[in-house]
C-alpha positions in Angstrom: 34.3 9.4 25.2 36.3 12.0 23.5 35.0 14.3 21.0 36.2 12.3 17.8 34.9 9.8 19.0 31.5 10.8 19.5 31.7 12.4 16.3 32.5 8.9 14.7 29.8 6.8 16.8 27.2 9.8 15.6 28.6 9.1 11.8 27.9 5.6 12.4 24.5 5.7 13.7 23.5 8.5 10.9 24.1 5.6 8.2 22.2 3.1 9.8 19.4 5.4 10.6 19.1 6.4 6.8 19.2 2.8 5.6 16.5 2.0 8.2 14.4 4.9 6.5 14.8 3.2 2.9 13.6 0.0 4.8 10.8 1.3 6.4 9.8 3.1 3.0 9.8 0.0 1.1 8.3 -2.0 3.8 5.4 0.8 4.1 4.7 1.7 -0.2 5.2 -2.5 -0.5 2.3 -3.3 2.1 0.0 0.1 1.5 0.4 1.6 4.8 -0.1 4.8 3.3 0.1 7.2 6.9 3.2 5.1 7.8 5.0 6.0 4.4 3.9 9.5 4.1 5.5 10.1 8.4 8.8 9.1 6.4 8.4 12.1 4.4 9.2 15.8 6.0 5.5 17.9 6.2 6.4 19.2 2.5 8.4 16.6 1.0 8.1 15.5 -1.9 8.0 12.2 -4.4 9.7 12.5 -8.3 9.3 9.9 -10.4 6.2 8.7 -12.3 4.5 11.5 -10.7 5.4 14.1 -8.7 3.7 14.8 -5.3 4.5 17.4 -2.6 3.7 17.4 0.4 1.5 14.9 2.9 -2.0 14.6 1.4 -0.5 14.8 -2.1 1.8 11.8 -1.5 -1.1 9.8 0.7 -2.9 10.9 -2.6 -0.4 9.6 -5.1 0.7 6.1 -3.3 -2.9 5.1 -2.5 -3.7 6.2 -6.1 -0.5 3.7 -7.6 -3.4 0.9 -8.1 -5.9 3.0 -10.7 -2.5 3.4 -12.6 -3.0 -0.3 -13.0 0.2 -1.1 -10.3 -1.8 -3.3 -8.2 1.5 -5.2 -6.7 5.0 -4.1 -6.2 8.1 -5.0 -4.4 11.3 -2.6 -3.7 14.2 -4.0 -3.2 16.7 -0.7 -2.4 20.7 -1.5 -2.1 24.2 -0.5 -2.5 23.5 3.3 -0.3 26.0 5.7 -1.5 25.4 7.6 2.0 27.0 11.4 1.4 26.2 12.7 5.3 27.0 16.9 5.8 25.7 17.6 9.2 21.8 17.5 9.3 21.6 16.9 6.0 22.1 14.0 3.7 22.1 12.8 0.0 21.3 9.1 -1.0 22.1 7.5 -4.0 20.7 3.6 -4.5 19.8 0.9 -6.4 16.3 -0.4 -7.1 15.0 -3.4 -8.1 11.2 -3.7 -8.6 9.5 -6.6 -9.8 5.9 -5.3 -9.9 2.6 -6.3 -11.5 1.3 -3.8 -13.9 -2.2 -4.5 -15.5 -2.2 -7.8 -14.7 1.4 -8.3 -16.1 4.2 -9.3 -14.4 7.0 -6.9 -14.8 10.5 -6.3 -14.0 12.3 -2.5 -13.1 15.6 -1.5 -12.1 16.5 2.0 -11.7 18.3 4.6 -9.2 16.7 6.8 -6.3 18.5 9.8 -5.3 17.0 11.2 -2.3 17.5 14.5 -0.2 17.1 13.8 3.7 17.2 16.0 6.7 17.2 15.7 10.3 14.1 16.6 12.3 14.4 16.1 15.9 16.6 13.2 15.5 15.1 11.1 12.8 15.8 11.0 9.6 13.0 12.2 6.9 12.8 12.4 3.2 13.1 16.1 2.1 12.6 14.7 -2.1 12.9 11.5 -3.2 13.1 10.9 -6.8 13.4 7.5 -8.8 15.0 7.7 -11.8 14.3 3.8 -13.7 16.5 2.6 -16.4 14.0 -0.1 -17.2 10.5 -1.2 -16.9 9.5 -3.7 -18.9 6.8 -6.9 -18.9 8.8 -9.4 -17.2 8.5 -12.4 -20.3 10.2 -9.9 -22.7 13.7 -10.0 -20.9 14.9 -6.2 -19.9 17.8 -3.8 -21.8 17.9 -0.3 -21.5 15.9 0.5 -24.3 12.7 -0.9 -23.4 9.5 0.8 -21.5 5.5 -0.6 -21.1 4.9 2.3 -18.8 5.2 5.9 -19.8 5.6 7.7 -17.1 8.8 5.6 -16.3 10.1 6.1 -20.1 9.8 9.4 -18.8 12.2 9.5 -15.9 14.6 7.5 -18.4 17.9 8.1 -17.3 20.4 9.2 -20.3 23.7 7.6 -19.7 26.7 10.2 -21.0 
């Protein structure tokens, strides 16, 4: 195989390796297996978004914590990666979709994560992962851009130029 080649097969299996890491983080915060979502994270990553939590007991802590918020069911649905690959480093830019369960309300949140990954010994790992939502709202009230139930997501609000 010549060099270019390789260099193009190593491309390719980079930007399935990182969308297999947004699964498995979905699949891991979406059925509480809290030890398999923090191994996605690098020994002092860390998580910005509602909160923000560095490093491995801190994230265990904030994920496993998601429920006394009043989150007590979620699904993340991640798509269109926007994979920007420099060596062992990588930025990700995606879409969420979260229809979630928020003190005993069905809601509805859509948003963007942009997340910071590097290479460890192979695998792929989260350095920082933020989520940035541009709405969260109680799922019978429709959603625009304007409207929040949950402040810590009005917080991460992002402001459209």
């Amino acid at each position: 195989m010549t060099e270019a080649l390789a260099g193009r097969v190593r491309r390719l299996e980079d930007l399935e390796a990182i969308r297999a890491l947004d699964a498995a983080y979905c699949r891991a915060l979406d059925s509480g297996s809290w030890d398999a979502l923090v191994s996605l994270f690098l020994p002092d990553g860390e998580f910005v978004g509602l909160s923000t939590a560095r490093g491995h007991a801190s994230l265990r802590s904030f994920f496993a914590g998601l429920a006394d918020g009043g989150l007590t069911a979620f699904w993340h649905h991640v798509t269109n990666l926007e994979i920007d690959l420099d060596g062992d480093r990588a930025h990700v830019c995606s879409f969420l979709f979260q229809p979630c369960v928020l003190r005993g309300v069905p809601h509805v949140a859509g948003g963007r994560y942009h997340d910071d990954l590097v290479r460890v010994d192979s695998a792929w790992r989260y350095q920082r992962k933020r989520v940035v939502f541009d709405y969260f709202t109680p799922l019978a009230e429709g959603w625009d851009h304007s409207r929040f139930s949950l402040d810590s997501a009005r917080a991460t609000r992002w402001e459209h130029a």
